[in-house]
C-alpha positions as CSV (number, residue, x, y, z in Angstrom):
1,X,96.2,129.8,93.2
2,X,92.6,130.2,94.0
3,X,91.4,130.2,97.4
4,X,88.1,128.2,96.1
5,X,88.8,124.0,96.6
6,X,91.9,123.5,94.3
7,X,91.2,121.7,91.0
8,X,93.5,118.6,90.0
9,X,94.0,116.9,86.9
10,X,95.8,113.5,87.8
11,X,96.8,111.1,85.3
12,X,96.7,107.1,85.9
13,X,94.5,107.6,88.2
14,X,92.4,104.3,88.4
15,X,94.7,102.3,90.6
16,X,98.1,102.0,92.7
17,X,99.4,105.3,93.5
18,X,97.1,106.9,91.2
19,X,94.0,105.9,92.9
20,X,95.4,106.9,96.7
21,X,96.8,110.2,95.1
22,X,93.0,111.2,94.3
23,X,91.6,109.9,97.4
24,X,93.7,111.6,99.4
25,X,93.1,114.9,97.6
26,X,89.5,114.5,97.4
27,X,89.9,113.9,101.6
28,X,91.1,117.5,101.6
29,X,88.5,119.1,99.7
30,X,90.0,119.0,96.3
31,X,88.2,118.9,93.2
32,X,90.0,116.1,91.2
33,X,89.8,114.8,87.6
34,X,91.5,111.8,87.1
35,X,92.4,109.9,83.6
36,X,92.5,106.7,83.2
37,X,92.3,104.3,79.3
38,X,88.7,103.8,80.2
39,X,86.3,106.4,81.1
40,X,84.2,106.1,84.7
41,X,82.6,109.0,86.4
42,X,85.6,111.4,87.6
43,X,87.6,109.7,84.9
44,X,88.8,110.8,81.7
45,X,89.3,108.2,78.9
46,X,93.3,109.0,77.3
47,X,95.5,106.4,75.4
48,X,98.8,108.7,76.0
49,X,100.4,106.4,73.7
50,X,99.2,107.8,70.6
51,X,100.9,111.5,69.7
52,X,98.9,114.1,71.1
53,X,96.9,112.5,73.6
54,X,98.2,114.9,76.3
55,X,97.2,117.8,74.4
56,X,93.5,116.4,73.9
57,X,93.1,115.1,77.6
58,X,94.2,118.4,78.9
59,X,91.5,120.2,77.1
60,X,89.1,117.7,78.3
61,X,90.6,118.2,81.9
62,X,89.9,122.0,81.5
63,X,86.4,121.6,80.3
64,X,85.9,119.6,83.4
65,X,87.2,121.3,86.0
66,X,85.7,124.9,84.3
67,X,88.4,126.0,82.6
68,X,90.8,126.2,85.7
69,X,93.3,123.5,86.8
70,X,95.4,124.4,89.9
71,X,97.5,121.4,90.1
72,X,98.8,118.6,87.4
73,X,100.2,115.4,88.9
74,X,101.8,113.3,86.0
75,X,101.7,109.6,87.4
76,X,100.8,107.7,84.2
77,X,103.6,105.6,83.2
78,X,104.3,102.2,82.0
79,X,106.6,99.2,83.3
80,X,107.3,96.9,80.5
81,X,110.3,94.8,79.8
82,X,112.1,94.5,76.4
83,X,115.5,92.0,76.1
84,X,118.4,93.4,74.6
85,X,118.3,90.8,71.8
86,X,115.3,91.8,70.7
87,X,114.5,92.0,67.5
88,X,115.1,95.5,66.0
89,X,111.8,96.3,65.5
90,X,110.5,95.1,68.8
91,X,113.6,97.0,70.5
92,X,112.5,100.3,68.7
93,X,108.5,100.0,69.3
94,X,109.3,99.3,73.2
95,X,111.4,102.4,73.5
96,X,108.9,104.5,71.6
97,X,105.9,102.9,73.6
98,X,107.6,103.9,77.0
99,X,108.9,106.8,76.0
100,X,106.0,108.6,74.6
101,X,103.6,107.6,77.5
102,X,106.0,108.2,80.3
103,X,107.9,111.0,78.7
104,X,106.4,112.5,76.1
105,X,102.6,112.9,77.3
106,X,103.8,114.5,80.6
107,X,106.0,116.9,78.7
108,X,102.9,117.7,76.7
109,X,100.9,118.2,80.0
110,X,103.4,120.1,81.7
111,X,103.7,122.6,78.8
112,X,100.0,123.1,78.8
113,X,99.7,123.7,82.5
114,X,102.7,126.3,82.2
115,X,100.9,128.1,79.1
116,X,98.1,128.1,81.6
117,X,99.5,129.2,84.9
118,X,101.1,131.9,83.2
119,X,98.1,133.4,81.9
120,X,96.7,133.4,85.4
121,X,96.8,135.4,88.9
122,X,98.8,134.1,91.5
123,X,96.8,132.9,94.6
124,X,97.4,130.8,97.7
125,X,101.4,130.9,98.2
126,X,101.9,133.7,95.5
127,X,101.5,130.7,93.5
128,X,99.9,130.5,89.2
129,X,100.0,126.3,89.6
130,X,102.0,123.6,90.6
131,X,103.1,120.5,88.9
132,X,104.2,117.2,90.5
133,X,105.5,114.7,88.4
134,X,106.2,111.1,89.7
135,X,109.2,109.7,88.9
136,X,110.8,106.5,89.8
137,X,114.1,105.6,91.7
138,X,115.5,103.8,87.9
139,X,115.9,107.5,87.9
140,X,119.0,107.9,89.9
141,X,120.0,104.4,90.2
142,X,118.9,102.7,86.8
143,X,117.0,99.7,86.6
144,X,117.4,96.2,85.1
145,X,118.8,95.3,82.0
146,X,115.8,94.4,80.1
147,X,114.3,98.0,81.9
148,X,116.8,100.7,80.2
149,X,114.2,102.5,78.7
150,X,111.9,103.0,81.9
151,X,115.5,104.1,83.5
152,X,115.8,106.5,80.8
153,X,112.2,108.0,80.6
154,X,112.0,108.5,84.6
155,X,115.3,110.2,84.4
156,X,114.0,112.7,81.8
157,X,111.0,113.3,84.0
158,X,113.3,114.5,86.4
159,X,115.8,116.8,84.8
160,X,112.2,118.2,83.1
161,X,110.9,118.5,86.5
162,X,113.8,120.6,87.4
163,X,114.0,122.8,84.2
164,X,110.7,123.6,84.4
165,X,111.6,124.6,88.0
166,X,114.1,126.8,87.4
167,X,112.7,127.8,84.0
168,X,109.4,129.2,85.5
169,X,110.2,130.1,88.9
170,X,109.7,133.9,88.5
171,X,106.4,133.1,86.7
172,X,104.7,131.7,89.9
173,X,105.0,128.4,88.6
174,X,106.5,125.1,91.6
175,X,107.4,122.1,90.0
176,X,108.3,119.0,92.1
177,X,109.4,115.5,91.4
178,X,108.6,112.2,93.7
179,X,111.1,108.9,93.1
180,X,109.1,105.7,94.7
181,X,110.8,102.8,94.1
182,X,109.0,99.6,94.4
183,X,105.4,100.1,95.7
184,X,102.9,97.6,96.8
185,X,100.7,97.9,93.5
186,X,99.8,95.1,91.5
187,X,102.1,95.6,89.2
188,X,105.0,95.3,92.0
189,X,103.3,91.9,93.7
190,X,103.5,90.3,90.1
191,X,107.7,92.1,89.6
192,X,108.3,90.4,92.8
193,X,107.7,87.4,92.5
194,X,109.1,86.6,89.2
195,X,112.6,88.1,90.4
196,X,112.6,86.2,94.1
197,X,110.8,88.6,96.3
198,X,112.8,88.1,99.4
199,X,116.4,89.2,97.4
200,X,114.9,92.1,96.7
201,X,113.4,93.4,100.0
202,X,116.8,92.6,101.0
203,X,117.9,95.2,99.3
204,X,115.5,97.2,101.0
205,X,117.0,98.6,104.8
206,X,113.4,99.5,105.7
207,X,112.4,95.7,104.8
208,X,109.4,96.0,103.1
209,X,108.1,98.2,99.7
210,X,106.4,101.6,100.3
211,X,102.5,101.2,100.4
212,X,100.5,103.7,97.6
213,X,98.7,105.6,100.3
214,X,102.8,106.6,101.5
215,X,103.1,107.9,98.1
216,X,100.2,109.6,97.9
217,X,100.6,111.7,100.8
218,X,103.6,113.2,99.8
219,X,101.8,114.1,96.7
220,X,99.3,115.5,98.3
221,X,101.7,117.7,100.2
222,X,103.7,118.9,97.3
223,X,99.9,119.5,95.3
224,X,98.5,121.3,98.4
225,X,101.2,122.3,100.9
226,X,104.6,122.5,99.9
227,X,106.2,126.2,100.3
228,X,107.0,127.9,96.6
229,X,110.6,128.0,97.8
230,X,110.6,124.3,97.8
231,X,110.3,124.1,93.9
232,X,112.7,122.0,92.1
233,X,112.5,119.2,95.0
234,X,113.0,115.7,94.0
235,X,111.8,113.0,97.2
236,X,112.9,109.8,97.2
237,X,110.5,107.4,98.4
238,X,112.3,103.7,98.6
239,X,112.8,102.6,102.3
240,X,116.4,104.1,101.9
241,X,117.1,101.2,99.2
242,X,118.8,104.5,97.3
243,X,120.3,107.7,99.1
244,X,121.7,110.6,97.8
């Protein structure tokens, strides 16, 4: 990558682990776009659940960040319940929801930042760009049964994370993969106390839910620091609530 300040597109980027992930870059000099569903300076306005909003917010990244982009950090994703009795409609409009915004858009951003490391020279780490994709731990371990869809789109993330890895390698392309489970967002404080906070962190050996700012410095080190050899990496970040 360039040796100038790195430039970072990072998607929901307005709060939680989004907003530490681009403080913590912009700490080390970066130069960071974020996206967010409302536009605010350093912030790029995206509904990524309509088709093709990847596709137009990357361009709009580009044009922003002068037509380079070093690193993409997919974090935009959505955490929304549907019951199995559902009706049908409902069932298929949740799936579709979660999987085109947590899926779908990233796959459309990760396509465009391989198109667009490979048409560029390796820099810093014999590196064309990096992409770091956050996950969840519903990944490995699933999640409730009104959440099988977020289970299922967090799992795709990471077996894309890892094609992409091994697809692109040779290409000077690193692709990594982060698996928080819960996180102290607002989103979490509300999840745990309608399921009985205290059964949960039970489940957790560390006893408590990983703060954003955790999260966001491993992001930072897979955007920024992480060796090319560690490309394909998938961290867990859940208190040790799931091993494997």
């Amino acid at each position: 990558m360039s040796e100038s300040p790195p430039h970072i597109l990072v998607t929901g980027a307005t709060r939680g682990i989004g907003a530490a992930i681009v403080e913590a870059l912009a700490a080390r000099g970066a130069k960071v776009v974020g996206h967010g569903t409302r536009a605010a300076p350093g912030v790029l306005a995206a509904d990524l659940s309509e088709g093709g909003a990847g596709d137009r917010l990357w361009d709009a990244a580009l044009e922003s960040l002068d037509g380079r982009i070093d690193v993409l950090i997919n974090n935009a994703g959505v955490f929304e319940a549907i019951a199995l009795d559902a009706p049908d409609a409902d069932w298929q409009a949740s799936w579709g929801r979660t999987m085109q915004i947590n899926l779908q858009s990233s796959a459309d951003l990760c396509r465009r930042m391989v198109l667009h490391a490979q048409g560029r020279e390796p820099g810093a780490a014999a590196l064309r760009g990096r992409i770091v994709n956050v996950a969840s731990r519903a990944a490995y371990r699933g999640d409730s049964p009104s959440h099988w869809h977020y289970a299922a789109s967090k799992a795709g993330m990471v077996a894309m994370t890892k094609s992409i890895a091994r697809g692109y390698a040779a290409q000077g392309l690193a692709a990594f993969a982060i698996c928080p489970g819960y996180v102290m967002t607002g989103m979490a404080e509300d999840y745990l106390a309608s399921r009985g906070g205290g059964k949960l962190l039970a489940d957790i050996p560390l006893g408590r839910v990983a703060q954003p700012d955790e999260v966001a410095s491993v992001a930072t080190y897979l955007a920024l620091d992480a060796p090319a050899s560690m490309t394909g990496a998938v961290l867990d970040v859940n208190g040790a609530s799931f091993v494997r």
